[in-house]
N, C-alpha and C positions, 0 to 999 in steps of 0.2 A: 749841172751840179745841183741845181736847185731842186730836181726830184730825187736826189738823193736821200730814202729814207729807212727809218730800221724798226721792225716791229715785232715784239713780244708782249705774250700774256703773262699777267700774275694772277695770282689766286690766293687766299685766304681765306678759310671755315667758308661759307657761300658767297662771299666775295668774289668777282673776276674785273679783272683791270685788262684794257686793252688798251698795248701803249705803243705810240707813233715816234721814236724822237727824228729831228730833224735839224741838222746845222742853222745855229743861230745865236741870239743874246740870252736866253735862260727864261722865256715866255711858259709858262704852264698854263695850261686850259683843260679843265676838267668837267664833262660834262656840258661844253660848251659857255661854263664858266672860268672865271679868273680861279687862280687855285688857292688867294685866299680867301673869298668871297665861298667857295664851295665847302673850305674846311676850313673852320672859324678859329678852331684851337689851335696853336702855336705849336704846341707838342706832335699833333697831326700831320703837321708842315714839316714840321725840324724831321719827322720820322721817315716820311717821302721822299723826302730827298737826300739823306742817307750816302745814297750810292754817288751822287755827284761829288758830294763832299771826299769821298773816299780814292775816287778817282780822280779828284782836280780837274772837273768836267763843267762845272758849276755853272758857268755862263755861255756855253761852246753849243747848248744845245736846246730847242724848245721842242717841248711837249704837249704832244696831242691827248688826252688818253678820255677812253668812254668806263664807266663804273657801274657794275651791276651788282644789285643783292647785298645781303650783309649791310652791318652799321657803318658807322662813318672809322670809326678804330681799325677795322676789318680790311675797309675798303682802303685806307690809307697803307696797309700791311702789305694788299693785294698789288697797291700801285709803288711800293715801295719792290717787290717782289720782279715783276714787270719793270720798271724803269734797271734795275741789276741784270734781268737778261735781255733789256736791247740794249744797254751799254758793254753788253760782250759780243752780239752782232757787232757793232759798230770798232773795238779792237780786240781781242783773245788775251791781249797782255792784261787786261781789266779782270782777267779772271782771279787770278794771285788774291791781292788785297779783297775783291766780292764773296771768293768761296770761304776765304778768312774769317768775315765777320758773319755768314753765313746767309746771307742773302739771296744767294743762289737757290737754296735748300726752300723748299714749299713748305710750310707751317701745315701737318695734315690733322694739327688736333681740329676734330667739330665736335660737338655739345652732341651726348650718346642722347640713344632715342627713349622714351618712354616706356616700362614694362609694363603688358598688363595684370592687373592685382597689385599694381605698385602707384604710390602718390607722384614718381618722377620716376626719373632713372636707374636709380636705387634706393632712394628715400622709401619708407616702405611705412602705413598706417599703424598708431600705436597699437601693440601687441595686449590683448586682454584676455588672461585666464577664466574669469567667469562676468 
């Protein structure tokens, strides 16, 4: 029973979250860090774990998870994204309430790219007649 475990990825704009859960008291480890030590903002935490809350999983299960790329908001999205689809490995009834608030659904907005002859993306240099 002790190898029992359940894994999916989350992603968000360059963010990828890769996440382990496993039967236990509600341990999170991110990066090899404690998960508030990794993510210092409270807002970043409360958004993470999301899916537990929604599931009434909160304390049933500890988290492994590695974070690549993207900011810290990003990556909290991506591991919020990921912890929703291994808490549906884990039962299918979990799906109801997660597709609801929408966490299931990958965030595919990313930052468009740069035109050239352009200052950004669309911003475009002031325009002068003579």
């Amino acid at each position: 029973m002790s190898d029992l475990r359940y894994y999916a990825t989350g992603k968000r704009k360059s963010a990828i979250a890769r996440v382990w859960l496993k039967p236990g008291n509600g341990d999170i480890n991110v990066n090899k860090l404690a998960f508030g030590e990794y993510f210092g903002g409270s807002i970043d935490q409360k958004l993470a774990t999301r899916p537990f809350l929604l599931t009434d999983t909160i304390d049933k299960y500890d988290v492994f998870a590695t974070l690549k790329g993207g900011g810290k908001s990003a990556q909290a999205q991506a591991l919020r994204h990921g912890i929703a689809k291994a808490l549906l490995e884990v039962d299918v009834a979990n799906r109801q309430p997660l597709k609801r608030a929408g966490f299931l659904t990958r965030d595919a907005r990313v930052k468009e790219r740069k035109k050239y002859g352009k200052k950004a993306a669309r911003a475009s240099f002031q325009f002068s007649k003579r």
